[in-house]
N, C-alpha and C positions, 0 to 999 in steps of 0.2 A: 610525656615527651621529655620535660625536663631532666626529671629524675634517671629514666632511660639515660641519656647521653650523658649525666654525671655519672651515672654507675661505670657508663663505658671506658669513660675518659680517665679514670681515677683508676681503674686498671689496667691502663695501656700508657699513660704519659708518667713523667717525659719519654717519648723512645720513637720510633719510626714506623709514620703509618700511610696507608696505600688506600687511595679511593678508587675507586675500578668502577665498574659500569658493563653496559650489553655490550657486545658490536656491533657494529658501526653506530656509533652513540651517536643519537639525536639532538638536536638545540635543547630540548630539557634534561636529558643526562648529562651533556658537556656545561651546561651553564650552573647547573646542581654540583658538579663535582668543583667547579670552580670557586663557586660564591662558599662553597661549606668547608672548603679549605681555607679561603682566607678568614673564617669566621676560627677555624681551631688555631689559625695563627696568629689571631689576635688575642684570645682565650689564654693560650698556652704557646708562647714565642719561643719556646725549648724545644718543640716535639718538629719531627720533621717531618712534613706531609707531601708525598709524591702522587699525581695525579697520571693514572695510567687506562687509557685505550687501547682496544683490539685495533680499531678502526675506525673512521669516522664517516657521518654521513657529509653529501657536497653541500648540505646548505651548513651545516654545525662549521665546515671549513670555511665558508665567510665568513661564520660569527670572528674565528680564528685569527684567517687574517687582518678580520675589521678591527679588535684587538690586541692583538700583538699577541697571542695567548701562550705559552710555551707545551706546547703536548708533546714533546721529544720523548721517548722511552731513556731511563738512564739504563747505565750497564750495572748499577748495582740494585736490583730491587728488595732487599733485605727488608724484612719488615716486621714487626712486632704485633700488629693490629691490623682490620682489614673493615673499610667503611665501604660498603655498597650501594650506589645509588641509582635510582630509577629500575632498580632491577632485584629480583625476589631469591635467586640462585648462583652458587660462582658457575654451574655450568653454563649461565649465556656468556660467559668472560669467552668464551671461544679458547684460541690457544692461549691464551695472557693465564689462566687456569695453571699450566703449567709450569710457568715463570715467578710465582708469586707462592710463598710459604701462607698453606690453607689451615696449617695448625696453629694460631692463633687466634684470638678472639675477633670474633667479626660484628659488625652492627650494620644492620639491614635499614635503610630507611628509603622507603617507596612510595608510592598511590596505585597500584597495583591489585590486586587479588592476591590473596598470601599460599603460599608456595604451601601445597601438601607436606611437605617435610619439610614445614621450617621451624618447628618446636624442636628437630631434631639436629637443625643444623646451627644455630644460636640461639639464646636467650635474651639477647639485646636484639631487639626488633621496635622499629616508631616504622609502623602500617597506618595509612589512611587512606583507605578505598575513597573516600570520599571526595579528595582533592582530586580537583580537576591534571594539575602536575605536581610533579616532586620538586621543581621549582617555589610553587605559594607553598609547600611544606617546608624547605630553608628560609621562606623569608619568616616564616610563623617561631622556627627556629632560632632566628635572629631576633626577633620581641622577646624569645620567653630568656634569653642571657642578655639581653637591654644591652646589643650591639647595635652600634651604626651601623648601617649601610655608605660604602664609597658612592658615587655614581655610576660606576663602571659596574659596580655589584647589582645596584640598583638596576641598567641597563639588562646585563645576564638574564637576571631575574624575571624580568619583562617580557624577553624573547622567548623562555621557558614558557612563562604560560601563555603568549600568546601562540605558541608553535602548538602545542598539547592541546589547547583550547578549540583547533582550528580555528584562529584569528576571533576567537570571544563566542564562536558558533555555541561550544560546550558550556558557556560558563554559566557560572551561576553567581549570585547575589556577594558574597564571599571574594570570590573570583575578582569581581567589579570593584570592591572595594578596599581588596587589597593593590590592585592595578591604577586605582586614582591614588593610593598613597605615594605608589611608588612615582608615578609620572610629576609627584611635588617636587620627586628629584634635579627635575629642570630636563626630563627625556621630553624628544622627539616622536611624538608617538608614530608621526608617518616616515621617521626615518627607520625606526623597530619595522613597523611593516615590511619596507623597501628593502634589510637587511635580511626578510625571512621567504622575498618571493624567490625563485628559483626559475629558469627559465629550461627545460630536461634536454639534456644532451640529446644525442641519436641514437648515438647505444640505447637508451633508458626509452623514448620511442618506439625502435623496433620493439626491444621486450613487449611492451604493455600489447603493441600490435601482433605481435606473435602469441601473444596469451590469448586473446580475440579469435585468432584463425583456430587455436589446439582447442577452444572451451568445447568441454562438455556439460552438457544442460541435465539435473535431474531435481525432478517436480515432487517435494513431500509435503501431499494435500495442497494448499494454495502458495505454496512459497519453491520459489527457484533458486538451486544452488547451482552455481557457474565454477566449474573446477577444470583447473589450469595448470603446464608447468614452463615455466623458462629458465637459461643458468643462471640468469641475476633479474635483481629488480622484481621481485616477488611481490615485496608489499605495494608498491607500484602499478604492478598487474592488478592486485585485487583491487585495490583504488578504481583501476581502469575496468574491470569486470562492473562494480557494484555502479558505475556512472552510465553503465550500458542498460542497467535497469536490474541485473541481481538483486535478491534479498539475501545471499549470504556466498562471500567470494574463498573458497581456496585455492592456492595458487604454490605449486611448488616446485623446489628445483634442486640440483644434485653438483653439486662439483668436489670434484675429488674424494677426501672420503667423507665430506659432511653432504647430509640434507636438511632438507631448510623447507618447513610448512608458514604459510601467512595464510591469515583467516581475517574477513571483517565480515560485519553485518550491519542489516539498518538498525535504528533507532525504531522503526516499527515492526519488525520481527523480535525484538530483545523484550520492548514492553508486551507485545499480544504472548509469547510464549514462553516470556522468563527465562529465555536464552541467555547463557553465559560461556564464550568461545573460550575461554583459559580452564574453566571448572568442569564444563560436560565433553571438551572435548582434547584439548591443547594436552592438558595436564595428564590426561587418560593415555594417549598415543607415545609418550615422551616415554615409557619404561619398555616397550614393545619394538620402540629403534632406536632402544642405549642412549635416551638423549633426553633434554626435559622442555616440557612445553610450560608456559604461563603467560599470563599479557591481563586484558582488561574482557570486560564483560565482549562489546563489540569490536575488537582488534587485540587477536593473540596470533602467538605464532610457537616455534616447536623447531627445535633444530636436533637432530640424530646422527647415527652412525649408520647407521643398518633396517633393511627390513621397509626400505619405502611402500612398496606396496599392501603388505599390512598393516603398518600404520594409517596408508590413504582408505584400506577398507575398512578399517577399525571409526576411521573418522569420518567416513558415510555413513556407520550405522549411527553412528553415536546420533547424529545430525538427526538419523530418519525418526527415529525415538523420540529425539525432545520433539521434532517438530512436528509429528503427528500424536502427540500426546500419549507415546506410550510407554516414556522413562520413568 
């Protein structure tokens, strides 16, 4: 990890660099891209770091406003260097992709599944499937260059894993102990909470209920997949599918000329069949509609251009395979 971001850093600074992320960046991508800028601005107080989203999600928008965070797009995005966080490809950059010069050196750093072609798209990659978020990989970031933490970073950082963790659901021993250091910072642990619950609009409502009335149900061997489309609020729906009793939700939808795949599954379909939603199937669909899939074992997703309905058959077989044991 060290040596990774010295290698980076020592080719790219002083000069101007871009931390980017998926769309609609989550509380662990938005707090990742924050807390690891101020760590290269303490590092290196020459180099200039611009922190840029597609979009954002409406709880990442409280963290925002809670403080004061500045995510404005400049008008000049020049950039020398390109740091990607929480995310494995610039195709989830959505249209931001466009805006941002891709021929410069880039540094991947995730908790992710590592992207079929990412030997091919940099050499600077710090991958740790292992982390529960990309959040406790900056803070592990910040021990190994024996930086402070502010409280404000400390807080970030917090919300990251608790949000990725689902509220410590995921965590693990690690997890727990890097979250008691951080709360030495003088955090509110049930203010983090309060700042991460969300109470879902109406729009986001119908969706998940309109995903409910469209599902289609199909049985490989003992496990149910519930498939669904609405125009937003995908990952949402399948949240809402898999709390109906699914073993494995996809949920998709189409506007203008993107489509947009979400997938989760349980924790007991993953361990009885060694399921991995970004690797058997995310990752496979993403070349078939111009678009790339990746995400985590039980929640990936897969944004495209073209070809929804081959992709959607392409991503039943895949499913019928692993889960009848014949991949």
């Amino acid at each position: 990890m060290f040596q990774v971001l010295q290698e980076f850093f020592q080719t790219v600074v002083p000069a101007r660099i871009i931390i980017a992320t998926h769309e609609n960046a989550d509380p662990d991508a938005l707090c990742s891209a924050f807390t690891l800028r101020h760590l290269i601005e303490s590092l290196y107080p020459e180099t200039k770091v611009t922190i840029c989203f597609n979009d954002l999600s409406l709880i990442s928008q409280q963290i925002v406003n809670k403080f004061n965070l500045d995510t404005a797009l400049p008008d000049d995005l020049t950039n020398d260097g390109i740091i990607l966080v929480d995310a494995n490809h610039p195709e989830q950059l959505g249209t931001l992709k466009n805006r941002i010069n891709l021929e410069v050196p880039l540094l991947i750093v995730d908790h992710h599944n590592p992207h079929i072609d990412m030997e091919k798209i940099t050499k600077y990659t710090i991958i740790n499937e292992e982390s529960i978020a990309t959040s406790e990989m900056i803070f592990e970031i910040y021990q190994a260059f024996n930086v402070q933490l502010s409280q404000i970073d400390a807080c970030l950082i917090t919300l990251g894993i608790l949000y990725d963790s689902r509220h410590l659901l995921l965590a693990n021993n690690k997890t727990i102990n890097i979250l008691h250091q951080l709360l030495n910072y003088g955090i509110d642990y049930s203010d983090m909470v309060e700042l991460l619950t969300f109470y879902m609009d109406r729009s986001e409502r119908i969706a998940r209920l309109k995903a409910a009335q469209r599902v289609i149900l199909h049985e490989f061997d003992e496990w149910i997949v519930a498939v669904s489309h609405v125009s937003t609020y995908e990952a949402s729906a399948c949240r809402a599918l898999m709390s109906l009793g699914a073993d494995v939700a996809l949920v998709y939808g189409k506007k203008k000329d993107e489509i947009r795949f979400s997938t989760r599954a349980t924790s007991e379909i993953i361990k009885k069949t060694n399921l991995n939603l970004a690797k058997d199937v995310m990752e496979k669909i993403g070349p078939i509609m111009e678009g790339e899939g990746g995400g985590h074992e039980g929640a990936a997703g897969c944004n495209g251009k073209t070809n929804l309905e081959a992709g959607l058959q392409m991503a039943l077989e895949l499913l019928k395979l692993k889960l009848t044991g014949k991949s």
